[in-house]
C-alpha positions, 0 to 999 in steps of 0.5 A: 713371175715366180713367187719365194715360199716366204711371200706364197705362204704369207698370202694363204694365211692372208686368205685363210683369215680373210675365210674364217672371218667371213665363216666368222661372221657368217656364223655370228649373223646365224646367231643374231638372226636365231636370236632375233627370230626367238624373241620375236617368237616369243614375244608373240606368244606372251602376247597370245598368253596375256589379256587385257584386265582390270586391277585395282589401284587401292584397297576396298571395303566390302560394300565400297563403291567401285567407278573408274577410279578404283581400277586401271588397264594391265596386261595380265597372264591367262594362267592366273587371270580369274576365269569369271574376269569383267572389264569395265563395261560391267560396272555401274553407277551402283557396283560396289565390293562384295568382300573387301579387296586388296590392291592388285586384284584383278576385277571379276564378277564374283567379287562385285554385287549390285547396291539396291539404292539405284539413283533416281529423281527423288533421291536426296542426301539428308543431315541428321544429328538427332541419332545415336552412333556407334562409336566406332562409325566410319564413312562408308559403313553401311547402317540401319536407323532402328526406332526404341519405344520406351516398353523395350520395342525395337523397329526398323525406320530405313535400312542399309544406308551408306555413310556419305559424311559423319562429324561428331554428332551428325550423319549425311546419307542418301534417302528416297522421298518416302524414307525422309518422310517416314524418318521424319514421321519416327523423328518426331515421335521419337521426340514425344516419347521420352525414353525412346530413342532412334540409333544407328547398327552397323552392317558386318559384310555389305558387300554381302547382306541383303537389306533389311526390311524396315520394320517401322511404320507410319502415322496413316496421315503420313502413309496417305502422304506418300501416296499422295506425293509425285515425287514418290516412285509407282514401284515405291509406292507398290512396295509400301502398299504390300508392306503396309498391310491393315494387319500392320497397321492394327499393330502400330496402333496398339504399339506405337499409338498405344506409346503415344497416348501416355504422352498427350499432354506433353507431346507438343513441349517435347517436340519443341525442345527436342527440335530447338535441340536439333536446331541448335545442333545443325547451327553449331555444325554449321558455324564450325564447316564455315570456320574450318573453310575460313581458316584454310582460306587464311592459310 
C-alpha cells in the first residue's frame, strides 16, 4: 500500500527521535556509570590516605593525666598525621601531657611522657592543712613540700605531687607509705621549731621536669621505722638506703638536731598547740563539705 510523502516523512522523524533518545540516553548512562566509578575510585583512595587516629576532645595541661576520656577515634589524612602517632593501647594509667595540648591534636608519643608516681599497694591520698600554698594553686598543679628551719635552711620533704583536690587552707595528694612517714617526721618538727615553716612551690612545665629529689631527712627512729614496715616497697627502701647515706645523716644532726635542741623545753607545748590548730582545721573543713552536701541534698 503506498504511503503519501506526508505520512513517510512523519515516520522517519518519529524513528529518528526515537534514535537519538536511545543515543541519548546511552549517552546520559555513560556518564552516570564514568560518574559512579570515579567516586567509588576515589573514595578508595581517601580511604587508602587516611588512618585511624586519636584526637583529643579537651585541652590539656602539661603534666595532666591522659585516659580514655580525653580522646576519641577519627579518621584522619596520612598527609598531616604525626609520623610518631600512638593509639590507645600506648596509654597507661600513669600517661600524662608533656606540654600543654589543645583540642584536636592528634595523640603522638612525642607529646606524652611517663608519671614516676606508679599505683601501688601502700599508696594513699593524705589531707594536709598545716602547709603554706601559693596563691595561685590549682587542681592538677604539680608541687613540692619544702621544709624552712628558723636559720634560713630550705629542705625538700616530698617531691612533685599532684594536686587531687584544694580548699582554702588544705590540700589532698597521693603519698607512698614512707613520704607520709617522712611528712609527718617534718610536720611535727616543723611544729616545734618556731619560725619554721613547710610550703608548697609549683612545678613550670611537668610535663617536662624530673622530680626533684627530696632533700629532707629524717629522725633515725623514723628511718628505722620505714625499713621496719611491710607496707613500704623493697625498691623504696633500696632508694632511702642510698639516699640516706651516714654522711647525710651527720648532716641532720648538726642541722635539723642542732634546731631542735633550742627548743627542748617547749617541744611538747608547741606540738600540742599546733596539732589542736590542725585538728580544728580538718573539723571545720569537715563541717562545711557535710553542709555543702546537706544544701544540695534540700535543693
Amino acid at each position: 500500500m503506498a504511503t503519501n510523502p506526508m505520512q513517510r516523512k512523519a515516520r522517519n522523524s518519529i524513528l529518528l527521535g526515537i534514535v537519538i533518545g536511545l543515543l541519548i540516553g546511552a549517552v546520559v548512562i555513560a556518564f552516570l556509570f564514568f560518574q559512579l566509578n570515579q567516586l567509588q575510585q576515589e573514595k578508595k583512595s581517601n580511604q587508602a590516605a587516611t588512618v585511624q587516629a586519636y584526637v583529643f576532645k579537651t585541652d590539656i595541661k602539661s603534666g595532666g593525666k591522659i585516659d580514655m576520656s580525653n580522646l576519641e577515634k577519627v579518621s584522619v589524612l596520612k598527609t598531616v598525621i604525626p609520623s610518631d602517632y600512638i593509639g590507645m593501647e600506648s596509654i597507661t594509667e600513669n600517661t600524662i601531657a608533656k606540654i600543654d595540648i589543645s583540642k584536636g591534636t592528634v595523640l603522638s608519643k612525642s607529646i606524652v611522657n611517663e608519671q614516676s608516681e606508679k599505683t601501688t599497694a601502700d599508696l594513699r591520698q593524705q589531707q594536709y592543712n598545716m602547709v603554706v600554698l601559693p596563691q595561685y594553686l590549682n587542681i592538677d598543679d604539680y608541687i613540692d613540700i619544702r621544709l624552712t628551719l628558723p636559720n634560713g635552711q630550705d629542705f625538700i620533704v616530698v617531691s612533685k605531687k599532684r594536686i587531687k583536690n584544694i580548699s582554702e587552707d588544705t590540700i589532698w595528694i597521693d603519698m607512698y607509705e614512707q613520704e607520709t612517714l617522712a611528712m609527718s617526721n617534718a610536720i611535727v618538727e616543723a611544729y616545734i621549731m618556731k619560725g619554721s615553716k613547710l610550703y608548697a612551690t609549683t612545678y613550670v612545665d611537668p610535663g617536662n621536669q624530673q622530680n626533684a629529689i627530696p632533700t629532707y631527712i629524717p629522725s633515725s627512729n623514723v628511718i628505722n621505722l620505714i625499713n621496719a614496715d611491710k607496707n613500704v616497697t623493697e625498691e623504696a627502701k633500696k632508694g632511702l638506703a642510698e639516699r640516706y647515706t651516714a654522711e647525710l645523716r651527720e648532716r641532720r644532726a648538726q642541722d635539723i638536731q642542732g634546731q631542735l635542741n633550742n627548743y627542748a623545753e617547749e617541744a611538747k607545748d608547741n606540738i600540742e598547740t599546733n596539732i589542736e590548730q590542725e585538728i580544728t582545721k580538718s573539723k571545720e573543713n569537715r563541717k562545711q563539705y557535710l553542709d555543702s552536701l546537706n544544701a544540695g541534698t534540700i535543693q
